[in-house]
MARPA-158267 format. One line per 3 residues: number of its first residue (from 1); their letters; for each residue x, y, z of N, C-alpha, C. Coordinates in steps of 0.2 Angstrom, whole numbers, plus 5000, padded with zeros to 4 digits. Layout:
N
NUM	A	X:Y:Z:X:Y:Z:X:Y:Z; ...
end
This chain:
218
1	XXX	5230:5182:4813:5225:5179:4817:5219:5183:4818; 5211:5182:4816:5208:5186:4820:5203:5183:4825; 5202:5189:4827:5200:5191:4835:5193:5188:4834
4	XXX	5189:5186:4843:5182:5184:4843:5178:5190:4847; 5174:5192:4842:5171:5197:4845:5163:5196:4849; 5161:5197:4855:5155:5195:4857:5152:5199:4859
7	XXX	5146:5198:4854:5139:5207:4855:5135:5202:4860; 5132:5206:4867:5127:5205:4868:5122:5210:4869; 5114:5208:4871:5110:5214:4872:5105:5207:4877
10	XXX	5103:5213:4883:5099:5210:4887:5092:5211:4887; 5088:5215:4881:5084:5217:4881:5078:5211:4876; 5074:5206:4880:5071:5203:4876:5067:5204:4872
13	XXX	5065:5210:4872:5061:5212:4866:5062:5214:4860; 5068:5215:4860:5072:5214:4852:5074:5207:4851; 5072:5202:4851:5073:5196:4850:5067:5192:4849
16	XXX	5061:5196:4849:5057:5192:4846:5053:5188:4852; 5056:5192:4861:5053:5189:4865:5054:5183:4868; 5058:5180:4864:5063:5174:4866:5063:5172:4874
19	XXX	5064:5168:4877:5066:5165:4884:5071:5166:4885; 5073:5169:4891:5082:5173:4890:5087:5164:4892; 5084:5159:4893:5089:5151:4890:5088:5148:4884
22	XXX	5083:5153:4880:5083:5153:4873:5090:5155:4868; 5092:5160:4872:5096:5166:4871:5104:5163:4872; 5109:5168:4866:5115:5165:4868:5120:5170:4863
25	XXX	5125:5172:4866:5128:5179:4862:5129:5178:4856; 5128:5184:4851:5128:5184:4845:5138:5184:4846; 5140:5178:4839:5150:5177:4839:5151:5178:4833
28	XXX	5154:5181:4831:5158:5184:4823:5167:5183:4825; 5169:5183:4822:5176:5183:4819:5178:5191:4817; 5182:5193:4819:5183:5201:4817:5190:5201:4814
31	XXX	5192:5205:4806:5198:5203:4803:5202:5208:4808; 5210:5208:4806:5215:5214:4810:5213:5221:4808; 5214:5226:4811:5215:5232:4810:5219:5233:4804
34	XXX	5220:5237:4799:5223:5238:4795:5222:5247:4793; 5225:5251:4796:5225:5258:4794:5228:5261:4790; 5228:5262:4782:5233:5265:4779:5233:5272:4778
37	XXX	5238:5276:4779:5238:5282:4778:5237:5284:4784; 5240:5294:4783:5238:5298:4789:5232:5301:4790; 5227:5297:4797:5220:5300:4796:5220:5307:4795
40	XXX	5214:5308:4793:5212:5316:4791:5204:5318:4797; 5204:5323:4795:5198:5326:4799:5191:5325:4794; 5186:5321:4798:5181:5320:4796:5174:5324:4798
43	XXX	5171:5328:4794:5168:5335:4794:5160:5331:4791; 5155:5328:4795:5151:5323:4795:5145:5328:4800; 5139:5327:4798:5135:5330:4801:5134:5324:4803
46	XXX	5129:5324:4810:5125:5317:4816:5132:5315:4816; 5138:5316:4816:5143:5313:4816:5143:5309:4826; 5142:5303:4825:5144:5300:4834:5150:5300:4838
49	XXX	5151:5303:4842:5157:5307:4846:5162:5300:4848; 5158:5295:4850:5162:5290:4847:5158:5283:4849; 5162:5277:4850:5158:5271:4848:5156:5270:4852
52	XXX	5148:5266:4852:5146:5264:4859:5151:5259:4860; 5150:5257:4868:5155:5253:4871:5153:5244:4870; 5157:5240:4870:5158:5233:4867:5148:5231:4872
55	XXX	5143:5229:4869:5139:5227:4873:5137:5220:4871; 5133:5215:4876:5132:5209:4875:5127:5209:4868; 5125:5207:4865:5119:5204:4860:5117:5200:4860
58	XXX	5112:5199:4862:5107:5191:4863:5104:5190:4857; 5104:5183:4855:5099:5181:4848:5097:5174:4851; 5092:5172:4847:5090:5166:4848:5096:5161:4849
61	XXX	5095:5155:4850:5101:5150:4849:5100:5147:4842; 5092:5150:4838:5092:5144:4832:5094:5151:4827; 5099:5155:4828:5100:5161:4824:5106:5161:4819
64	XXX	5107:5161:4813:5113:5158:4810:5113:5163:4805; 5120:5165:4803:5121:5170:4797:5118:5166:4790; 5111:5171:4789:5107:5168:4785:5112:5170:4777
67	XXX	5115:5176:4778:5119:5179:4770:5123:5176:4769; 5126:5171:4772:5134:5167:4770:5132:5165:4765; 5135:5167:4759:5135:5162:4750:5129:5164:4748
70	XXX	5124:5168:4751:5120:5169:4748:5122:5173:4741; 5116:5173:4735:5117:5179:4729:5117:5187:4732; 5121:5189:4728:5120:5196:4731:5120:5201:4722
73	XXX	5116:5203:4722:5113:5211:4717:5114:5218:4718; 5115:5218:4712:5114:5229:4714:5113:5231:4708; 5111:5239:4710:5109:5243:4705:5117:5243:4702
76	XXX	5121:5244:4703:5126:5244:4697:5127:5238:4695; 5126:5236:4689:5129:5230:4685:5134:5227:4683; 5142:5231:4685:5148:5232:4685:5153:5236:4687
79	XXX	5149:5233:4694:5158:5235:4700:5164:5236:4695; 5168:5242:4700:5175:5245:4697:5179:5241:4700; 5177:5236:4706:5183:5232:4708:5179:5227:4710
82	XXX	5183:5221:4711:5179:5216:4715:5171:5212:4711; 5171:5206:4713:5163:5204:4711:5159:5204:4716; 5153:5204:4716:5147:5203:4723:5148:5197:4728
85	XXX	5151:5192:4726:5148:5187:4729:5153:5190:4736; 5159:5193:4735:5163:5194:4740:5160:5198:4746; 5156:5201:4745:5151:5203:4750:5147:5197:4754
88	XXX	5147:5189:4752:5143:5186:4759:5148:5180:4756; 5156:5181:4757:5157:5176:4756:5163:5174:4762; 5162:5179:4768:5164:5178:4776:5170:5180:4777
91	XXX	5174:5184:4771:5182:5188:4770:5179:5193:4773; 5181:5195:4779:5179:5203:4779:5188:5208:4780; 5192:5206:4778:5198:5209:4776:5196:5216:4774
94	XXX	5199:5219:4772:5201:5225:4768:5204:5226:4761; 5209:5221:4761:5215:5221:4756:5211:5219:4749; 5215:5222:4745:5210:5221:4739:5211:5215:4736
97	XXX	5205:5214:4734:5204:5208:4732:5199:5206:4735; 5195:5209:4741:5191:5207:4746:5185:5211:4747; 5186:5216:4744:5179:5221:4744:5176:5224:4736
100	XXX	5172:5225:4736:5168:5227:4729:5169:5237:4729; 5172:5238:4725:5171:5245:4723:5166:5246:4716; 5162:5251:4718:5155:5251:4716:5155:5259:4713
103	XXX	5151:5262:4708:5150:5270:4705:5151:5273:4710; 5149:5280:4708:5149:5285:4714:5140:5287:4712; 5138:5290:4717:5131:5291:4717:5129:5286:4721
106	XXX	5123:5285:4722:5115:5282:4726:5117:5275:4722; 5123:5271:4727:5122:5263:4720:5118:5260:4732; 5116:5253:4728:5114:5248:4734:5115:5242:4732
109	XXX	5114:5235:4735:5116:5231:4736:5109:5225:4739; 5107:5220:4738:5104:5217:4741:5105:5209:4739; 5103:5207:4747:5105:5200:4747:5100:5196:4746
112	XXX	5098:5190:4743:5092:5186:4743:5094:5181:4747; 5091:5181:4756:5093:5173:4758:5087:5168:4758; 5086:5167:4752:5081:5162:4750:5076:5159:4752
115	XXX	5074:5163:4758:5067:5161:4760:5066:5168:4767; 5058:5168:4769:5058:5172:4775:5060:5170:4782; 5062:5174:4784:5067:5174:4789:5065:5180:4796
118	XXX	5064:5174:4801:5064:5182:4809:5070:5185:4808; 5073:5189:4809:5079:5196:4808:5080:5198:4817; 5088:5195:4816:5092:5197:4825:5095:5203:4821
121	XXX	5100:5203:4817:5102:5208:4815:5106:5207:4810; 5109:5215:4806:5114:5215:4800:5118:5216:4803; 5124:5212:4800:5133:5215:4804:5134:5217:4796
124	XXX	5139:5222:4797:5141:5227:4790:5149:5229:4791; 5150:5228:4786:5157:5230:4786:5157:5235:4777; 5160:5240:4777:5162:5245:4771:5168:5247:4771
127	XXX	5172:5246:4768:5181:5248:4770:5181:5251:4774; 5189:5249:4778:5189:5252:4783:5197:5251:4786; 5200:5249:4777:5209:5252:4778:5209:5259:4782
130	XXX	5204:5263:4780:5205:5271:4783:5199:5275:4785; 5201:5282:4789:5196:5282:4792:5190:5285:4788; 5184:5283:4787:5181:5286:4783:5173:5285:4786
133	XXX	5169:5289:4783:5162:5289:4786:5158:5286:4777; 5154:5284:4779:5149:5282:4772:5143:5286:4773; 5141:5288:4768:5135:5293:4768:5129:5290:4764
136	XXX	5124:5294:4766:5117:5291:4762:5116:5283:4765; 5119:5281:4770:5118:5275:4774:5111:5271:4773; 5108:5267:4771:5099:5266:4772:5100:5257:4772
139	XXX	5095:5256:4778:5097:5247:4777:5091:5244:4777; 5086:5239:4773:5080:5238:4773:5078:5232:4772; 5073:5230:4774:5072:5221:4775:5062:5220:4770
142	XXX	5064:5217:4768:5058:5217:4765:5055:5208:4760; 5050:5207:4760:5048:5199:4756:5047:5203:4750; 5048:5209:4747:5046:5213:4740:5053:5212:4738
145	XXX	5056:5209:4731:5062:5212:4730:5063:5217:4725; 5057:5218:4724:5057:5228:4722:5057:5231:4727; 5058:5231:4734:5057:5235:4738:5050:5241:4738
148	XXX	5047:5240:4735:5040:5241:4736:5035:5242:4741; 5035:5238:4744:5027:5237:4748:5030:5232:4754; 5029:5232:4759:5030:5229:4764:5041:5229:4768
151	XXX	5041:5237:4766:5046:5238:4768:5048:5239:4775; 5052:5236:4780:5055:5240:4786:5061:5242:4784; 5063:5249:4788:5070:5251:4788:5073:5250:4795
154	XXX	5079:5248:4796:5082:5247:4802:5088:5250:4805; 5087:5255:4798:5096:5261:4799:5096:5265:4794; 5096:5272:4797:5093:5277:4789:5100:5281:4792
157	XXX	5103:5283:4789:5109:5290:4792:5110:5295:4786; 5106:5294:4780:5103:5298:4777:5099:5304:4777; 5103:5310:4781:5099:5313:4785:5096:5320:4778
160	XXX	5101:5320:4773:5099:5323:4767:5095:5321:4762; 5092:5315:4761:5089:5310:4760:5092:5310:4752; 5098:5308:4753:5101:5306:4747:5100:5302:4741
163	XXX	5097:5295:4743:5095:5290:4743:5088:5288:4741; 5086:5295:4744:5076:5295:4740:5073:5290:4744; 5075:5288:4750:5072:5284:4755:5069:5289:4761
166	XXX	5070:5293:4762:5068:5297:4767:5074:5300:4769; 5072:5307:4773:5077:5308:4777:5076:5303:4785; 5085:5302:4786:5086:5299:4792:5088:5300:4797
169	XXX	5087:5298:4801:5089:5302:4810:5096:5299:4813; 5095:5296:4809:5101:5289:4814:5110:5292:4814; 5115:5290:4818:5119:5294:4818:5126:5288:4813
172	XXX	5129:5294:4810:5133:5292:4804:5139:5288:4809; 5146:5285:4807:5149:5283:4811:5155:5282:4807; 5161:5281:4811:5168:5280:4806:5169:5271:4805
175	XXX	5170:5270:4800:5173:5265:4799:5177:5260:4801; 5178:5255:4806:5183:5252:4808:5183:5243:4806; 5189:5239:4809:5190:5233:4809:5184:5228:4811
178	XXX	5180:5230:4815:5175:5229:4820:5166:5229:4818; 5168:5232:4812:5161:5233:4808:5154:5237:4811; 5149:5236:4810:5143:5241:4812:5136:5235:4813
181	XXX	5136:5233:4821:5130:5228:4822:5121:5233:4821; 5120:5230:4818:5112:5234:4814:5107:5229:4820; 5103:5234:4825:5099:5230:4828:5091:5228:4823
184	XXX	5088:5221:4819:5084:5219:4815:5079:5221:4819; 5077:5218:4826:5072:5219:4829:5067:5213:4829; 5069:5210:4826:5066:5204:4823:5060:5205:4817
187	XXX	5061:5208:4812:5060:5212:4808:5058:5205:4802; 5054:5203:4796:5053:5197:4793:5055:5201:4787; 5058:5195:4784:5060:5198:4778:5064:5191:4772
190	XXX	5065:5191:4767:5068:5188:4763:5074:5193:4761; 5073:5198:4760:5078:5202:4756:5081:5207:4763; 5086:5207:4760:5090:5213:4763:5094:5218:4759
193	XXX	5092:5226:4760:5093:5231:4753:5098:5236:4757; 5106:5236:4754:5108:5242:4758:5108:5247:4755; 5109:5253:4754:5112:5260:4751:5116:5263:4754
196	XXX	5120:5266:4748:5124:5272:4753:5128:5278:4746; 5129:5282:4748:5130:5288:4740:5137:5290:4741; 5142:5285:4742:5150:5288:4742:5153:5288:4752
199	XXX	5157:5292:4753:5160:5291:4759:5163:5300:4760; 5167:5299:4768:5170:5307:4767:5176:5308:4766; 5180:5302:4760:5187:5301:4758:5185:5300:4752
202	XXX	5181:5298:4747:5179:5301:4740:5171:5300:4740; 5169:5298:4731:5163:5297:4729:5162:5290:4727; 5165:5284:4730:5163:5279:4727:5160:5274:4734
205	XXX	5158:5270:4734:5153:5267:4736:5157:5260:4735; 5158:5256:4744:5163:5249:4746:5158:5247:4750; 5160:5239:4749:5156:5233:4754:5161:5228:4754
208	XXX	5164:5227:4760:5168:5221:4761:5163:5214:4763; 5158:5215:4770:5155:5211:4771:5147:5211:4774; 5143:5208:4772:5136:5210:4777:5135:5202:4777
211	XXX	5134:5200:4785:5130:5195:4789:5122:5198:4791; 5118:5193:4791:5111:5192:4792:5109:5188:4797; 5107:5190:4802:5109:5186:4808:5102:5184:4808
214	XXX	5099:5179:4809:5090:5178:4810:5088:5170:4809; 5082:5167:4808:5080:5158:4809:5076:5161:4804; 5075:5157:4800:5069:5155:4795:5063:5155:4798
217	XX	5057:5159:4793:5051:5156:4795:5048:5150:4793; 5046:5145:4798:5045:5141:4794:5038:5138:4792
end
């Protein structure tokens, strides 16, 4: 059975300024904890001493996971494991068969939700059977889908700029059942680009799930 997780934030101005009876907590589904193996010590620069604490997230009430089924691309051509689509296909499991395992190096992933869209936020999930950190972290929302011109970034932990996106400030984090809420800001965008260059348990690069929290522009 899994758990209902409920993010809120009381901060109107990451919502685009919305009317707080505009407003209603962002609700996701969170799969069971699954930890295999005995953890190790994770040796992680900006590493965060530990999670922030469960907080409310407000989004509009017209805000709907824009990446469900959407297409999803990468620079790798041929996943080691798994196909793309399982990344917006709302299985955020772990067990294989549920996540995409991807080269080692600089690979990324992006999702087309078919039109431009105000941005509440990315929910992300990268395995997370074990305790592990992802590196070269970079999340980016843009109507360019070369990433070119009219790019925001909303999470860079990149602080080696591995990824050729910039060095980033943001603080890296461990992996859990619970995933990683990305605040959009209400950021426009059609596209959404993640990157990341391997993990602190090997070199290879995992995406079990990313939601897109946001309303069409219309």
């Amino acid at each position: 059975m899994k758990s209902v997780l409920t993010l809120l934030l009381s901060a109107l101005a990451l919502t685009g300024g919305a009317r707080a009876d505009d407003l209603v907590p962002l609700i996701t589904e969170l799969p069971k904890p699954m930890i295999i193996g005995t953890p190790v010590a994770i040796k992680v620069d900006n590493l965060e001493t530990a999670p922030a604490p469960d907080a409310p997230f407000m989004v509009p009430k017209t805000a709907k996971n824009l990446a469900l089924n959407r297409p999803v691309t990468s620079s790798d051509p041929a996943p080691l494991l798994g196909d793309y689509d399982l990344i917006t296909d709302g299985d955020k499991d772990s067990a294989e068969g549920s996540y995409v395992e991807m080269a080692k190096g600089t690979q990324w992933v992006q999702i087309d939700l078919g039109q431009t869209a105000e941005l509440n936020a990315v929910y992300l999930w990268h395995y997370h059977s074990q305790q592990r950190v992802y590196l070269g972290v970079v999340v980016q929302i843009s109507d360019d889908p070369d990433f070119i011109s009219g790019v925001t970034v909303i999470y860079n932990n990149d602080a080696k700029n591995l990824s050729g996106r910039g060095a980033g400030k943001d603080k890296s984090y461990i992996e859990t059942n619970r995933g990683r809420l990305l605040d959009a800001k209400g950021a426009k965008g059609r596209y959404v680009r993640l990157y990341s260059n391997g993990n602190s348990a090997n070199s290879a690069n995992h995406y079990i799930e990313v939601e897109v929290w946001g309303t069409p522009v219309k």
